[in-house]
C-alpha positions in Angstrom: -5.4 -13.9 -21.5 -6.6 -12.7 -18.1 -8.8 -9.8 -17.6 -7.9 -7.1 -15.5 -11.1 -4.8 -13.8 -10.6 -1.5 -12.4 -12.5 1.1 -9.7 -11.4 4.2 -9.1 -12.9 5.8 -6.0 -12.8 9.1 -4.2 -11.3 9.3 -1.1 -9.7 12.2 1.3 -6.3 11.3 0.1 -7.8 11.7 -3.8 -8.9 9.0 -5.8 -7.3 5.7 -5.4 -7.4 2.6 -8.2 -8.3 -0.9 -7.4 -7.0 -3.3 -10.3 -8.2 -7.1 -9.8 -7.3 -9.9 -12.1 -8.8 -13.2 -11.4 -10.8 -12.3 -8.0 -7.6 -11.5 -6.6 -6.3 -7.2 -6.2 -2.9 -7.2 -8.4 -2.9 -3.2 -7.9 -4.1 -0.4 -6.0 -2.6 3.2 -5.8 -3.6 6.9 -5.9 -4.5 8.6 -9.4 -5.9 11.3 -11.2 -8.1 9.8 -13.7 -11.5 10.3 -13.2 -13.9 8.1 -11.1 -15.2 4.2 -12.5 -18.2 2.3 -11.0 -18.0 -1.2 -11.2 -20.0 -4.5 -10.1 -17.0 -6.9 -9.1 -17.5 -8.6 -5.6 -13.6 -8.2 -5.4 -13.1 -4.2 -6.5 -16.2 -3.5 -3.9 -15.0 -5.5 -0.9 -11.5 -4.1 -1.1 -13.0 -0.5 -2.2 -15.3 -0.8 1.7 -11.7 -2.0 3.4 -10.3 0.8 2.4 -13.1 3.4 3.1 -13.9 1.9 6.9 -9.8 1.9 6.9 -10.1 5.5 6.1 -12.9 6.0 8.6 -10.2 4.5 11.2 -12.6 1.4 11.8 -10.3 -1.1 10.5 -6.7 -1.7 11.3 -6.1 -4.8 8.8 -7.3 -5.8 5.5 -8.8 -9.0 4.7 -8.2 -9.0 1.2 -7.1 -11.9 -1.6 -3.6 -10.4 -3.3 -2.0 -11.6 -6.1 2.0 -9.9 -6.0 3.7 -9.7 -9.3 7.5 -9.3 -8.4 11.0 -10.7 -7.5 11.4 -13.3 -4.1 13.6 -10.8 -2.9 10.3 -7.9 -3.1 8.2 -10.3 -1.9 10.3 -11.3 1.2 10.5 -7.1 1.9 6.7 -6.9 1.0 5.7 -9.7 4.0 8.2 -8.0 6.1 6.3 -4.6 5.7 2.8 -6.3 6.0 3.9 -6.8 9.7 3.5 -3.7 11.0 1.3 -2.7 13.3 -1.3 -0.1 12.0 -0.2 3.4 13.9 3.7 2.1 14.4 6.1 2.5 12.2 9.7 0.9 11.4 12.7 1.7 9.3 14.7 0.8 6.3 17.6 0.1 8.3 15.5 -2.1 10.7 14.2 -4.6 7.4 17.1 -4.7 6.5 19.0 -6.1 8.9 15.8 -8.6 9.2 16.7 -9.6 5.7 20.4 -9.4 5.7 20.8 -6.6 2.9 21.1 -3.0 2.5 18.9 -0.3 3.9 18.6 1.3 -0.2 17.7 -2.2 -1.2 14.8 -2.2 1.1 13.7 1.6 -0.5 13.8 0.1 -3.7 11.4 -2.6 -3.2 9.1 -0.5 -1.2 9.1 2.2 -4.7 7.8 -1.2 -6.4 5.0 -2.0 -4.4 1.6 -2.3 -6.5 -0.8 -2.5 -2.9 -0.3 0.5 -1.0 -2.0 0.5 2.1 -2.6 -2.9 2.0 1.3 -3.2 1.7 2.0 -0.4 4.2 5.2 0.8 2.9 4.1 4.2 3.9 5.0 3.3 7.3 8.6 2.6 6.6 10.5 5.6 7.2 14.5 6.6 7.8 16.3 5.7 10.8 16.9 9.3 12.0 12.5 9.9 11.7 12.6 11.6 8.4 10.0 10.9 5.9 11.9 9.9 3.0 10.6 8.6 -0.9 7.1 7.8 -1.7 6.3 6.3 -4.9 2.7 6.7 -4.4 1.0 10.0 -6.0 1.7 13.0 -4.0 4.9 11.8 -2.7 6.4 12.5 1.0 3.3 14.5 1.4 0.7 11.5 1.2 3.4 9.7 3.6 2.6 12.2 6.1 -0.8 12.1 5.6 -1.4 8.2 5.3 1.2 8.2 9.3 -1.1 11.2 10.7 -4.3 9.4 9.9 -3.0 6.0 11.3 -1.9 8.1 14.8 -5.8 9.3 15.4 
């Protein structure tokens, strides 16, 4: 049976989960348990991305992922990896990459388990609204996460 191991961080977003299994991150998202310490190479690494990320002194992550969904999720998930921190796309726009629906792409970005490193936060509706946000706090940490990234 493999062994997950967890950090939970503070951050000026709130607190954020790292989940690693194997030396590779399966998870991360924002929470509101309470802080954990811990001594894995793999949870501190990604934890430092994230905080010099934060600090806007690093635009890409160098970080070993393990993805747990369908080849259809995963084909969105690269898709999003593409782009560029500070831009943003839209649903519409991956979809018509990937042949399929513009909802289709939305539901696959609701299922990602690595936010930030998966930026779905930077795929937003074709006429510029901020729409869904699976991630704690919703539309709101949407905003946030896009205002950050345009400093």
């Amino acid at each position: 049976m493999k062994k997950n191991k967890q950090l939970i961080f503070k951050s000026k977003f709130g607190n954020i989960r790292i989940t690693s299994e194997e030396e590779k991150i399966v998870h991360i998202e924002f929470t509101n348990n309470n802080l954990i310490n811990s001594n894995s190479n793999i949870l501190n690494i990604t934890k430092n991305q994230i905080e010099e990320y934060l600090l806007n002194n690093r635009k890409k992550f160098s970080i070993n992922i393990s993805l747990n969904g369908t080849d259809f999720q995963h084909r969105v998930w690269e898709q999003i990896k593409l782009i560029p921190y500070g831009k943003h796309t839209t649903y519409l726009k991956i979809a018509k990459i990937l042949k399929t629906s513009p909802r289709a792409i939305g539901n696959a970005c609701g299922k990602n388990p690595i936010l930030l490193i998966i930026p779905c936060h930077r795929v937003i509706a074709s006429n510029g609204n901020l729409t869904g946000f699976s991630a704690l706090g919703g539309i709101n940490t949407k905003k946030h996460l896009l205002d950050h990234e345009k400093l």
